[in-house]
GUZASE-670932 format. One record per residue (C-alpha): residue number from 1; residue in three letters; x, y, z. Coordinates in nm, 2 decimals. Example, Ala and Ser with C-alpha at 12.3 -4.5 7.8 and 13.67 -1.06 7.14 Angstrom:
<node num="1" residuo="ALA" px="1.23" py="-0.45" pz="0.78"/>
<node num="2" residuo="SER" px="1.37" py="-0.11" pz="0.71"/>
***
This chain:
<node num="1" residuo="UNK" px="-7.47" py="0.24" pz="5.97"/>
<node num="2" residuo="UNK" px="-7.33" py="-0.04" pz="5.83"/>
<node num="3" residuo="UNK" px="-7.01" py="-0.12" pz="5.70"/>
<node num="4" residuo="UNK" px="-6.96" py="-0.29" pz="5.38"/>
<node num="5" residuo="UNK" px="-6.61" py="-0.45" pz="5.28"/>
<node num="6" residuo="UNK" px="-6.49" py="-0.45" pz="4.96"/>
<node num="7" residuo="UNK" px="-6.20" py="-0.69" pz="4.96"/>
<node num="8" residuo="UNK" px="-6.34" py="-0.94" pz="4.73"/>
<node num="9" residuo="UNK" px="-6.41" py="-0.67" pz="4.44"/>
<node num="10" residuo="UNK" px="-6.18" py="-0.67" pz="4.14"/>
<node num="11" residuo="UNK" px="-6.15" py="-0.35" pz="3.97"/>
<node num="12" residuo="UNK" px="-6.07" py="-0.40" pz="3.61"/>
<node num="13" residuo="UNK" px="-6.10" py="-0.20" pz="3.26"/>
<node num="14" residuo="UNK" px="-6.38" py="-0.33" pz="3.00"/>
<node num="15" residuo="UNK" px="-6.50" py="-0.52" pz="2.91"/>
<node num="16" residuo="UNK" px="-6.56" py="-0.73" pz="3.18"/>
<node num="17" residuo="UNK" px="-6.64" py="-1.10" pz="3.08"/>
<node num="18" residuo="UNK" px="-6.58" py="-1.41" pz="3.25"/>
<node num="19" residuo="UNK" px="-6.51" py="-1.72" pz="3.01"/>
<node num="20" residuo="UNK" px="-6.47" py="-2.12" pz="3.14"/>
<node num="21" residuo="UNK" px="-6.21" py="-2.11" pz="2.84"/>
<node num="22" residuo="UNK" px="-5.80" py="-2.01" pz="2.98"/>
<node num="23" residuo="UNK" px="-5.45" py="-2.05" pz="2.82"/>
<node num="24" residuo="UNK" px="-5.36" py="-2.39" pz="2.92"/>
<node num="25" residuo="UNK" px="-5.71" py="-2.50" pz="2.78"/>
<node num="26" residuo="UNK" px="-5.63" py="-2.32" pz="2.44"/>
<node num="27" residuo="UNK" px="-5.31" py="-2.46" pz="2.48"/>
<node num="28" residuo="UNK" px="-5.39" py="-2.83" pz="2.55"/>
<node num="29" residuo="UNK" px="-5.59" py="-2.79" pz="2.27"/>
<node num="30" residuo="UNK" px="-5.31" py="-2.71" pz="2.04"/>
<node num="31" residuo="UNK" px="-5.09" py="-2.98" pz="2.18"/>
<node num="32" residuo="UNK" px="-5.40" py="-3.23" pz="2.10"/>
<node num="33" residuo="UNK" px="-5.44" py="-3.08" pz="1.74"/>
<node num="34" residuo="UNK" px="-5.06" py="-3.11" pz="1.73"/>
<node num="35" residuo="UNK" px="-5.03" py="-3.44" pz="1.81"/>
<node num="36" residuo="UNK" px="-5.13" py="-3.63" pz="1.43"/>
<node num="37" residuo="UNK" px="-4.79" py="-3.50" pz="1.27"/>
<node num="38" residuo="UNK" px="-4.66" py="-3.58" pz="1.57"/>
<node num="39" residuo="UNK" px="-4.80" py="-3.95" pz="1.51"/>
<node num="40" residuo="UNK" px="-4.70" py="-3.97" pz="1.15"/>
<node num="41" residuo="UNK" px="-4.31" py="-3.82" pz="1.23"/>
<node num="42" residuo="UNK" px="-4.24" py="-4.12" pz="1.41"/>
<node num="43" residuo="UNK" px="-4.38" py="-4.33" pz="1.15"/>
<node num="44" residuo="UNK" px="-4.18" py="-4.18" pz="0.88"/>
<node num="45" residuo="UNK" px="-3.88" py="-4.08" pz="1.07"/>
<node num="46" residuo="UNK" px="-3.84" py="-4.30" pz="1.35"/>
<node num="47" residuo="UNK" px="-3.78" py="-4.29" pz="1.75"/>
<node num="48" residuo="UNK" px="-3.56" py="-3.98" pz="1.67"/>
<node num="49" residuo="UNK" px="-3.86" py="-3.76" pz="1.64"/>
<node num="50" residuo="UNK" px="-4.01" py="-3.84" pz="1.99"/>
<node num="51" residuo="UNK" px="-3.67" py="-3.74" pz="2.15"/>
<node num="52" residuo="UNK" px="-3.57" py="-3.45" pz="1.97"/>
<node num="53" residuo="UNK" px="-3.92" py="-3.32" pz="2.00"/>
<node num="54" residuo="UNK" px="-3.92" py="-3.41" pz="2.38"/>
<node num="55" residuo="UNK" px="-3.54" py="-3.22" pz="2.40"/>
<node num="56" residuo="UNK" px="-3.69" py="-2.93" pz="2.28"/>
<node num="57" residuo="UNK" px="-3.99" py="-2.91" pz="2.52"/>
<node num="58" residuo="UNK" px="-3.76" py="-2.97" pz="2.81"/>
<node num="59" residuo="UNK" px="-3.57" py="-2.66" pz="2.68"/>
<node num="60" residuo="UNK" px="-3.84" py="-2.45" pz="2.64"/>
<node num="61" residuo="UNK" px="-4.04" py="-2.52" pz="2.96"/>
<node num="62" residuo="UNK" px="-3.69" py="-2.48" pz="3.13"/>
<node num="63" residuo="UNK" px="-3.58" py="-2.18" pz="2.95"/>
<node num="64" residuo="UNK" px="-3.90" py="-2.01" pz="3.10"/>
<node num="65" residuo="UNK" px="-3.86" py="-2.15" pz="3.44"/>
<node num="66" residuo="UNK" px="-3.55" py="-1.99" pz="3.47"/>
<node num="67" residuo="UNK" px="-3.66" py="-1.66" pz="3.31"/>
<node num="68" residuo="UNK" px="-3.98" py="-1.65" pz="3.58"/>
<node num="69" residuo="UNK" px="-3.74" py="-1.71" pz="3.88"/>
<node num="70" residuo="UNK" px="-3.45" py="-1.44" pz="3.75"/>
<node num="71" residuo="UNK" px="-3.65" py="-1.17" pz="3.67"/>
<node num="72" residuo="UNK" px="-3.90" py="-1.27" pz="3.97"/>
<node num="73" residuo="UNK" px="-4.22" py="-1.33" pz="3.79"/>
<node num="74" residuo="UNK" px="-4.51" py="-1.54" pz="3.88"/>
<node num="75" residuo="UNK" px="-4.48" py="-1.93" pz="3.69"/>
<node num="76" residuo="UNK" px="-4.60" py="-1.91" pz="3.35"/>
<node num="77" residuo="UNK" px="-4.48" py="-2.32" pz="3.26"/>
<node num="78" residuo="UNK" px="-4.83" py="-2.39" pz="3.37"/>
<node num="79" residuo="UNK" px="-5.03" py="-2.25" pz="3.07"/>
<node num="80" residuo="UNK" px="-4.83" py="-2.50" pz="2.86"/>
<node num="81" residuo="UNK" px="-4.73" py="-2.21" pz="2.61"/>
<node num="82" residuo="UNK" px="-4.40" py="-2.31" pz="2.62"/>
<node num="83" residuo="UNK" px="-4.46" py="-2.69" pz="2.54"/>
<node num="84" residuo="UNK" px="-4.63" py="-2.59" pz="2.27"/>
<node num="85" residuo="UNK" px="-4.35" py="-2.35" pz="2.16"/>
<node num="86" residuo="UNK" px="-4.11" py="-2.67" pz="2.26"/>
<node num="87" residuo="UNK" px="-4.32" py="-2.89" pz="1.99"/>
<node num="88" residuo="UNK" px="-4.33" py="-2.62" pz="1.71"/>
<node num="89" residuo="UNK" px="-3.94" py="-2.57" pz="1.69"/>
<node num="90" residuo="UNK" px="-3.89" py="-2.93" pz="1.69"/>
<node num="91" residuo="UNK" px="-4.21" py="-2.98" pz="1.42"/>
<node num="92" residuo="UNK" px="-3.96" py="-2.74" pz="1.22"/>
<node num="93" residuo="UNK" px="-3.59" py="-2.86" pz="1.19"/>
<node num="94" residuo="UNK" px="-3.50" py="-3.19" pz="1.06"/>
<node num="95" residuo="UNK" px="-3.54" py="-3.54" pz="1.29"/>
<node num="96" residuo="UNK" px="-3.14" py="-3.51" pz="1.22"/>
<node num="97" residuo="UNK" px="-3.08" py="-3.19" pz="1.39"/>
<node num="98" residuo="UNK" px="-2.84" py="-3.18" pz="1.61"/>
<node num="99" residuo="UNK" px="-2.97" py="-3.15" pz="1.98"/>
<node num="100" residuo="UNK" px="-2.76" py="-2.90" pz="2.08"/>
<node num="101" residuo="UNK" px="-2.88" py="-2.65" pz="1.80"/>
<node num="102" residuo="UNK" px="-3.22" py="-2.73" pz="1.85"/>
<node num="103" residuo="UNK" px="-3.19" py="-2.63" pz="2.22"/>
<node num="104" residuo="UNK" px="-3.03" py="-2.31" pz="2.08"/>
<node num="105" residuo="UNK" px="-3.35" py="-2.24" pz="1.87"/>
<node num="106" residuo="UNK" px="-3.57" py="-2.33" pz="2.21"/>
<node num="107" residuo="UNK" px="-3.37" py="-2.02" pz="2.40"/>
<node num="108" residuo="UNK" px="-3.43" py="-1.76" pz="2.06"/>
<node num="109" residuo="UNK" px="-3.83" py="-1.89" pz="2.10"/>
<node num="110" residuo="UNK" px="-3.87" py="-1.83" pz="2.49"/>
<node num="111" residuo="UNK" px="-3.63" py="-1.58" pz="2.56"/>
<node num="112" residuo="UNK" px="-3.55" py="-1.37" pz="2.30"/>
<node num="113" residuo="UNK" px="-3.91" py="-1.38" pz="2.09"/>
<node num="114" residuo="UNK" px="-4.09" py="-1.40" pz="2.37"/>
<node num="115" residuo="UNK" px="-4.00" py="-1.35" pz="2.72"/>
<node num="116" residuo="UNK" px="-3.74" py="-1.04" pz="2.71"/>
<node num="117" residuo="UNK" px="-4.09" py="-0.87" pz="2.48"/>
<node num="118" residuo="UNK" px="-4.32" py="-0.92" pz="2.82"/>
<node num="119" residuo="UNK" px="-4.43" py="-1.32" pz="2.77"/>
<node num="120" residuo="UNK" px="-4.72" py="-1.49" pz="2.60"/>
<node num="121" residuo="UNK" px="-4.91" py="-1.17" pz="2.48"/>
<node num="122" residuo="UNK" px="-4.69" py="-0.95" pz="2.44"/>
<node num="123" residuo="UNK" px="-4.44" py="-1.08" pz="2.15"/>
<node num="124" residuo="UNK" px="-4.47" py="-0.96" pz="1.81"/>
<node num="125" residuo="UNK" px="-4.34" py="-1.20" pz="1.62"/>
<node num="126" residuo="UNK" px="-4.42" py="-1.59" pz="1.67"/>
<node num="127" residuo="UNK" px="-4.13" py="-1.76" pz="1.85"/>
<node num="128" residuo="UNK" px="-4.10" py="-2.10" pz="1.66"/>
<node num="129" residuo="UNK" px="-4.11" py="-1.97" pz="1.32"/>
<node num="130" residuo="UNK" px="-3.84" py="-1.70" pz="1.49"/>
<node num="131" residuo="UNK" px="-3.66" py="-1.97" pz="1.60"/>
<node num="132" residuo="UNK" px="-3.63" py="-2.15" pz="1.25"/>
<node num="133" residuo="UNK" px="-3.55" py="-1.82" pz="1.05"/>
<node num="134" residuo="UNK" px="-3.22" py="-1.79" pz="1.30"/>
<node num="135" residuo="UNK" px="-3.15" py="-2.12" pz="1.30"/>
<node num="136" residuo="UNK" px="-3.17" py="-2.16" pz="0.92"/>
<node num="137" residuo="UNK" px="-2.94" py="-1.85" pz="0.92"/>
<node num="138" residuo="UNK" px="-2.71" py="-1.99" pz="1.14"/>
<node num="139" residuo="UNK" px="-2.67" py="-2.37" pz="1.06"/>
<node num="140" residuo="UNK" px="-2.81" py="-2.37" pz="0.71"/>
<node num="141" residuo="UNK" px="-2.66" py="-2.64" pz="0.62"/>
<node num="142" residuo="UNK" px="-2.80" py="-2.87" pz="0.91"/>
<node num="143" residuo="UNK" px="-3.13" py="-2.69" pz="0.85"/>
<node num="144" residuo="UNK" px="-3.12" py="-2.81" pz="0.50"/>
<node num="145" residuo="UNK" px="-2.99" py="-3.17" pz="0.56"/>
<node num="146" residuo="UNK" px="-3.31" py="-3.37" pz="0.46"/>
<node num="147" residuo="UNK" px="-3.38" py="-3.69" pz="0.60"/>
<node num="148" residuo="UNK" px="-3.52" py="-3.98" pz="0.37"/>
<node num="149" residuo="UNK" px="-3.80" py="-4.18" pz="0.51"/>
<node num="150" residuo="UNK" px="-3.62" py="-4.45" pz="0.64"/>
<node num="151" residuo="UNK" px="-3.70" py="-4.50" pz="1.05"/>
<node num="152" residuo="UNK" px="-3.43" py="-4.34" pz="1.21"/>
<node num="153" residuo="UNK" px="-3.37" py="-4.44" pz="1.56"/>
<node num="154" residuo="UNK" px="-3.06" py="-4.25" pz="1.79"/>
<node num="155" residuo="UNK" px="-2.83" py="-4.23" pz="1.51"/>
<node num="156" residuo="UNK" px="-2.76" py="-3.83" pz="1.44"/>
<node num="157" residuo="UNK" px="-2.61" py="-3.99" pz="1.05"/>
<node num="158" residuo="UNK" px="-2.86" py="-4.04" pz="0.77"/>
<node num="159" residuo="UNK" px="-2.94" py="-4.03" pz="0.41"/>
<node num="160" residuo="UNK" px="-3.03" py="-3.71" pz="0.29"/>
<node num="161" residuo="UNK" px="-3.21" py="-3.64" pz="-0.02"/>
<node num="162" residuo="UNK" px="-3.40" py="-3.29" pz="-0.14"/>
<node num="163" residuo="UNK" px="-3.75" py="-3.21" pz="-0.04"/>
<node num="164" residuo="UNK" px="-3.98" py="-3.14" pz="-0.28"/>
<node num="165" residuo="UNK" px="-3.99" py="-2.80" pz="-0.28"/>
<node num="166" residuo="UNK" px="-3.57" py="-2.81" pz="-0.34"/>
<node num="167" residuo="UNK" px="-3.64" py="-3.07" pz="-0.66"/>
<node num="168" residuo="UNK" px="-3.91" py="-2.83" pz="-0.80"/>
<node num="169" residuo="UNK" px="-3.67" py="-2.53" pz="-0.76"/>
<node num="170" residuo="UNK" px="-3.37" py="-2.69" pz="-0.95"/>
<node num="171" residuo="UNK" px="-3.60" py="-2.81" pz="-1.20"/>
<node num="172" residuo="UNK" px="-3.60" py="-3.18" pz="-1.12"/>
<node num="173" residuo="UNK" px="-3.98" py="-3.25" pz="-1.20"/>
<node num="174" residuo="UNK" px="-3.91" py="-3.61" pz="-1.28"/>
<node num="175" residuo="UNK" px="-3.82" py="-3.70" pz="-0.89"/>
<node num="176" residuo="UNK" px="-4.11" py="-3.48" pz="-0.76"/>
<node num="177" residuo="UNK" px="-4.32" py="-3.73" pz="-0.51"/>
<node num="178" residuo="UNK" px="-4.68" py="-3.80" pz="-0.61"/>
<node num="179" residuo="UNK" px="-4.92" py="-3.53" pz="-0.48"/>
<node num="180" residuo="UNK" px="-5.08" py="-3.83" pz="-0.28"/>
<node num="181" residuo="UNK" px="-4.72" py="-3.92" pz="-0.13"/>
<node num="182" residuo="UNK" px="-4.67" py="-3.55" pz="0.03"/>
<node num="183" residuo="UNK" px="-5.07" py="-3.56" pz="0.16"/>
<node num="184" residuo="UNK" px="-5.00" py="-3.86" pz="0.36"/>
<node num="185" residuo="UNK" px="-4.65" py="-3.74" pz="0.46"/>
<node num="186" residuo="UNK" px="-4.42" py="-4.03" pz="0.32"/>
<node num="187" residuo="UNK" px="-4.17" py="-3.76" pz="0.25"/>
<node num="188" residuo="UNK" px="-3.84" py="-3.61" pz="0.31"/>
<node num="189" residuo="UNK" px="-3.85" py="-3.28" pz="0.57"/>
<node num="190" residuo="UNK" px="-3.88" py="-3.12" pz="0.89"/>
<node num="191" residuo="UNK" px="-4.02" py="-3.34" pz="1.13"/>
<node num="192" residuo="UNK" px="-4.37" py="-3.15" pz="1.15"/>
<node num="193" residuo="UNK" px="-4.48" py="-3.05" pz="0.81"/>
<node num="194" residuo="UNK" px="-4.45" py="-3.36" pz="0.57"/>
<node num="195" residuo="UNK" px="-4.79" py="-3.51" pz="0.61"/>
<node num="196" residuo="UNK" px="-5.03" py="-3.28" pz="0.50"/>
<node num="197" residuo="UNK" px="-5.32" py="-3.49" pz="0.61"/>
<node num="198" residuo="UNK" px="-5.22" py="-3.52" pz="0.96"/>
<node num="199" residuo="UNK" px="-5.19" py="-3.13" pz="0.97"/>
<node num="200" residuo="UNK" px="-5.54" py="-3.10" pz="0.82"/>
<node num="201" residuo="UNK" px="-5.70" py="-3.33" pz="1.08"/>
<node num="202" residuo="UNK" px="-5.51" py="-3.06" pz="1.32"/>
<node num="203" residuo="UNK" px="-5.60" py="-2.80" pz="1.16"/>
<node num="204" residuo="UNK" px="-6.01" py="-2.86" pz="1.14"/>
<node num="205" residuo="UNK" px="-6.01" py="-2.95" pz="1.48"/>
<node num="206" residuo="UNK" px="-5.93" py="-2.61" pz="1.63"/>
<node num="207" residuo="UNK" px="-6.17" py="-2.50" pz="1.41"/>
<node num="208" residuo="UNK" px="-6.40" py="-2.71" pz="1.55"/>
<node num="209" residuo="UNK" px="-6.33" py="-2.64" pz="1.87"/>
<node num="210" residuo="UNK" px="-6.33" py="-2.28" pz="1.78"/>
<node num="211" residuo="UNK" px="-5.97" py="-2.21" pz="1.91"/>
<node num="212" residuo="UNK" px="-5.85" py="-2.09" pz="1.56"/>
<node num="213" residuo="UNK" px="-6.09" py="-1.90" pz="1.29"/>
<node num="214" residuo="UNK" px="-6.05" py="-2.00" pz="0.92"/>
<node num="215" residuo="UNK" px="-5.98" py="-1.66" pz="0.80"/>
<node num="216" residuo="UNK" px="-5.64" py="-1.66" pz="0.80"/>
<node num="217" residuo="UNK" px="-5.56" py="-2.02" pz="0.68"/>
<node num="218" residuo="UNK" px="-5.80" py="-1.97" pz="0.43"/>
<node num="219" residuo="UNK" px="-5.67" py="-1.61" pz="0.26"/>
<node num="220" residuo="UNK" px="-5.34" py="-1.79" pz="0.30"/>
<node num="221" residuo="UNK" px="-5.41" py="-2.10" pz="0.14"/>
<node num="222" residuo="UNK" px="-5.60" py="-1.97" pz="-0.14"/>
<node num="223" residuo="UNK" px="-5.38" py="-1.70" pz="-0.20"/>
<node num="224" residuo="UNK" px="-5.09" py="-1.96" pz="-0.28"/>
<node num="225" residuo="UNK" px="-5.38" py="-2.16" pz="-0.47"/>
<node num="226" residuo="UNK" px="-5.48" py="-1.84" pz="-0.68"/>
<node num="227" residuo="UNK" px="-5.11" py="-1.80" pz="-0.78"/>
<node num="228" residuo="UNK" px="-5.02" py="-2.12" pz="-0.84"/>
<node num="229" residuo="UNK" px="-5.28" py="-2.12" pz="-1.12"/>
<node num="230" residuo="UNK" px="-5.18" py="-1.81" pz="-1.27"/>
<node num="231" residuo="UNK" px="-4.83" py="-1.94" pz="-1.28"/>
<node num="232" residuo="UNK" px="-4.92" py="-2.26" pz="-1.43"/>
<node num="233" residuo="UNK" px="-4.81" py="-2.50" pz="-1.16"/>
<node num="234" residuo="UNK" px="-5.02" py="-2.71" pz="-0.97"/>
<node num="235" residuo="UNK" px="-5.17" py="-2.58" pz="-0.66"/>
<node num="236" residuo="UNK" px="-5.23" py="-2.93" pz="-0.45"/>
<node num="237" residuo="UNK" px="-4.86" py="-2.95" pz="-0.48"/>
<node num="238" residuo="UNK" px="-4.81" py="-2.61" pz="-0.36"/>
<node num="239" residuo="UNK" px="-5.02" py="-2.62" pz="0.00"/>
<node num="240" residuo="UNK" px="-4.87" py="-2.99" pz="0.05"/>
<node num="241" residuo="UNK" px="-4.50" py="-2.91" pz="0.03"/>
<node num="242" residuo="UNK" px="-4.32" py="-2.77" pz="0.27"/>
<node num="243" residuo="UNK" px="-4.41" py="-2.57" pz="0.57"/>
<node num="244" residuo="UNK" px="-4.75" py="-2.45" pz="0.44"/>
<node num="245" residuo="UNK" px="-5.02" py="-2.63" pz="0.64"/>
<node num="246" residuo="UNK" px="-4.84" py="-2.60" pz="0.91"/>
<node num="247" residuo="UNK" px="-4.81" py="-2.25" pz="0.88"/>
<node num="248" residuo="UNK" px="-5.16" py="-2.18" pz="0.82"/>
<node num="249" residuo="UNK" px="-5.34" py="-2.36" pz="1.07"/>
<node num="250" residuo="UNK" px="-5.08" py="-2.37" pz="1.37"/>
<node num="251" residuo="UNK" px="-4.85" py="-2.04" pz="1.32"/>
<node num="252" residuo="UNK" px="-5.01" py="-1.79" pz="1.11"/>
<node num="253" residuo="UNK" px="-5.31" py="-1.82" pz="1.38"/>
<node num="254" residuo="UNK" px="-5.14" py="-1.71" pz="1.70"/>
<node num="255" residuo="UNK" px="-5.33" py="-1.46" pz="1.89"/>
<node num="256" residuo="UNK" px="-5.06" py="-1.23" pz="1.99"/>
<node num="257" residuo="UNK" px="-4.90" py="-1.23" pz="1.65"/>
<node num="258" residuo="UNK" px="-5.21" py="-1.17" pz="1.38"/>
<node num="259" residuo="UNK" px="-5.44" py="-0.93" pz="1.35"/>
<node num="260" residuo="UNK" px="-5.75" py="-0.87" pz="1.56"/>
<node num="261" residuo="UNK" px="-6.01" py="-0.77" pz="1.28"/>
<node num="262" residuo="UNK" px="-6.13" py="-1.01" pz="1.03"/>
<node num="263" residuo="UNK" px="-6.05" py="-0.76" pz="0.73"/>
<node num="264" residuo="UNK" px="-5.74" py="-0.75" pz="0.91"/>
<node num="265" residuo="UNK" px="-5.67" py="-1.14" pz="0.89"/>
<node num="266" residuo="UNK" px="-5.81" py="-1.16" pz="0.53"/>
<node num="267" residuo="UNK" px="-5.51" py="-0.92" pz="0.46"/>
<node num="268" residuo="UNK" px="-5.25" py="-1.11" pz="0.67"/>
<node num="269" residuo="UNK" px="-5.34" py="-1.45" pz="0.54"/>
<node num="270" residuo="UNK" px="-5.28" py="-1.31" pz="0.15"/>
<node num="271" residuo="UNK" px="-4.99" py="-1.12" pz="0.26"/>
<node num="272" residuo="UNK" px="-4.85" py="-1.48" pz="0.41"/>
<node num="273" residuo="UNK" px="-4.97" py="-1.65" pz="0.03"/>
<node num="274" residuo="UNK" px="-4.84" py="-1.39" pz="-0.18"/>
<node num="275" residuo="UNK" px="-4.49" py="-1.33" pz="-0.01"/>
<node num="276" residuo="UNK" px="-4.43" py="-1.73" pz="0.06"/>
<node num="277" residuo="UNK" px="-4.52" py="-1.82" pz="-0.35"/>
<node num="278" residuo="UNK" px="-4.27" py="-1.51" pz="-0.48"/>
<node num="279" residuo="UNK" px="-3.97" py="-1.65" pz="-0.26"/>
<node num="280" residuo="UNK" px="-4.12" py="-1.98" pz="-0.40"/>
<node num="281" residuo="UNK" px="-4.09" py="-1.91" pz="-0.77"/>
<node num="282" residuo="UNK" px="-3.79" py="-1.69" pz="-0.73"/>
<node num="283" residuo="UNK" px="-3.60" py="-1.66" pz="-0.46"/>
<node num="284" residuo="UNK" px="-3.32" py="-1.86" pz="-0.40"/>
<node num="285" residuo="UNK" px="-3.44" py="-2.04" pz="-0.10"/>
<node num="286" residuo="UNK" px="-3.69" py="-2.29" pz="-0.20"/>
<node num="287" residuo="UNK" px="-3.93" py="-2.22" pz="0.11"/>
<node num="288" residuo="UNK" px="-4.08" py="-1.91" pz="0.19"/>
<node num="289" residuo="UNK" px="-4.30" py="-1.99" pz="0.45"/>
<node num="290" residuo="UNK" px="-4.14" py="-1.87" pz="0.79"/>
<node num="291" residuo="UNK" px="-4.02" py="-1.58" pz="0.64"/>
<node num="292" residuo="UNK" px="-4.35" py="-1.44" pz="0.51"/>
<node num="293" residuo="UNK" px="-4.53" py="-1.54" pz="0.82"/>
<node num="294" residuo="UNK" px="-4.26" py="-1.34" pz="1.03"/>
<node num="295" residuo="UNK" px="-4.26" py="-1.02" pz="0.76"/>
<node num="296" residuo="UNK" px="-4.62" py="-1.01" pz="0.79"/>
<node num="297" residuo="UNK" px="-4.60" py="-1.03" pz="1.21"/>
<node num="298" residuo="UNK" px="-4.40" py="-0.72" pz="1.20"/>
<node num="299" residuo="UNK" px="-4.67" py="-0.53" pz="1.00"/>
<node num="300" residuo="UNK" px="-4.98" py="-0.65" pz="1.22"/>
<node num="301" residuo="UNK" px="-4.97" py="-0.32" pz="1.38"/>
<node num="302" residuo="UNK" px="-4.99" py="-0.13" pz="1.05"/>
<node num="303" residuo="UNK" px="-5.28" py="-0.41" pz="0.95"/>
<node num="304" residuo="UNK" px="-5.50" py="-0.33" pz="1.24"/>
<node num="305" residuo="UNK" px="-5.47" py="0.03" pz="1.25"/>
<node num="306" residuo="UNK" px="-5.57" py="0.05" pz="0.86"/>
<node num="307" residuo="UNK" px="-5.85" py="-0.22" pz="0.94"/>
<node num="308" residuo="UNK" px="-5.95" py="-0.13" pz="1.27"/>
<node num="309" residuo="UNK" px="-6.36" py="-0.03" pz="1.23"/>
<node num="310" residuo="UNK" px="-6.44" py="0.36" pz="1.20"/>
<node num="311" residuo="UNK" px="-6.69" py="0.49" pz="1.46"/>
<node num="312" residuo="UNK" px="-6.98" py="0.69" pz="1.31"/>
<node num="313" residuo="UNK" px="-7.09" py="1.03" pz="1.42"/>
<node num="314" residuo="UNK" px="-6.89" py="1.33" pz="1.58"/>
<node num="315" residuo="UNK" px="-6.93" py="1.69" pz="1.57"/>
<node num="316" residuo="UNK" px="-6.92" py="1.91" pz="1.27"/>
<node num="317" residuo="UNK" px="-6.69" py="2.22" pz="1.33"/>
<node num="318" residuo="UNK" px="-6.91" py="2.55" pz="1.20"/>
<node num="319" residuo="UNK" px="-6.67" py="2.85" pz="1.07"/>
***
């Protein structure tokens, strides 16, 4: 009789399919969608944006090292999770944030959002918009310390003005920016989210490339579109301030973090628009973004279970 050696087999749970797509290539494909704002940061803001952006990458892809080889875990630095994590904290603090606090916001990402939860996968709340929500608690008033278009090269000292979203808060409508100013991004703010445009070139691509659906940056978008009008404010103005395309298309989207169903992301992505435009019209914080993004991450559970597809048949019980 003779004998057959299964060595080679893999025994797995369903469903079992093999795909050339991996992490690193959904990854590098974020980085590449990533990499117009990074493109129009360092023409609005200067040489300051390539190094505190490349700081925080450091940080993060260290920061994971060091988690892997403590707790004696296989290398994850290679699926280039933490890169993009790296560019994401950086895309959201100003280009005049201190290094040293940015590095702080890269160890909250990797090792308190993420790693100490089980790694890419298993955290439940997205670790850059984590990271700006504690470092906005922490060191508001660096976090709020705009700088003006003006090339800044290694100098940490700037001038600082209000970002749109601050001038239409206090009322200042007469110093807003032109709607076509904040779509090309010649505006004052984090080093990732002026230039609309540059986010929406990001934006389509993973769509084209079918890394991202448009399910939840559309509910989210048109939810803060649908508001705006009811409010009476204009709703161009609303997606292209602030953190909102950046949001939509490059945080709101993260696999571990948003719901699997598509009723499911239809409800996240309004959930994201109607919490982000209520902190807008009356909170006290001009931005609402990270914190509806993160609110909504902690009821994903909740969302899937409630939209999670009912199976059909079953057994009648008979008295």
């Amino acid at each position: 009789m003779k004998n057959y050696k299964y060595d080679n087999l893999i025994v797995a749970s369903s469903p079992h399919l093999v795909d050339s797509i991996t992490t690193s290539k959904i990854m590098a494909m974020v980085i590449i969608a990533l990499m117009p704002a990074f493109a129009v940061s360092i023409w609005v803001f200067g040489a300051r944006a390539i190094f505190l952006t490349g700081i925080c990458i450091i940080a993060c892809v260290v920061f994971e090292y060091l988690f892997n080889k403590i707790t004696k875990k296989p290398s994850t630095i290679g699926d280039f999770s933490a890169v993009v994590t790296g560019i994401l904290v950086a895309f959201n603090v100003p280009v005049n944030f201190p290094y040293w606090m940015a590095i702080i916001g890269c160890f909250v990402a990797i090792i308190i959002a993420k790693q100490l939860f089980g790694g890419i996968g298993q955290n439940f709340v997205n670790p850059a918009i984590t990271a700006r929500v504690v470092l906005f608690l922490a060191f508001s008033t660096e976090m709020t310390s705009w700088p003006t278009p003006q090339r800044i090269f290694l100098a940490t000292d700037a001038v600082t003005g209000a970002t749109p979203l601050a001038l239409f808060a206090k009322q200042n409508f007469d110093q807003l920016p032109s709607n076509t100013e904040m779509f090309l991004g010649t505006i004052g703010g984090c080093i990732g989210e002026t230039s609309a445009l540059a986010l929406l070139i990001g934006g389509l691509f993973l769509l084209f490339k079918k890394i991202i659906s448009p399910t939840i940056p559309v509910s989210f978008l048109g939810t803060m579109v649908v508001i705006s009008l009811i409010a009476g404010i204009d709703p161009i103005f609303q997606i292209c301030a602030g953190g909102a395309m950046i949001g939509a298309f490059f945080m709101a989207t993260d696999y571990s973090t948003s719901p699997l169903t598509t009723n499911g992301k239809i409800i996240f992505g309004i959930g994201c628009g109607l919490i982000t435009m209520v902190i807008r019209l009356f909170g006290n914080y001009p931005e609402g973004v990270s914190f509806s993004i993160l609110f909504m991450n902690l009821i994903v559970p909740h969302i899937d279970n409630l939209s999670r597809r009912k199976l059909y048949g079953g057994g009648v019980k008979n008295d």
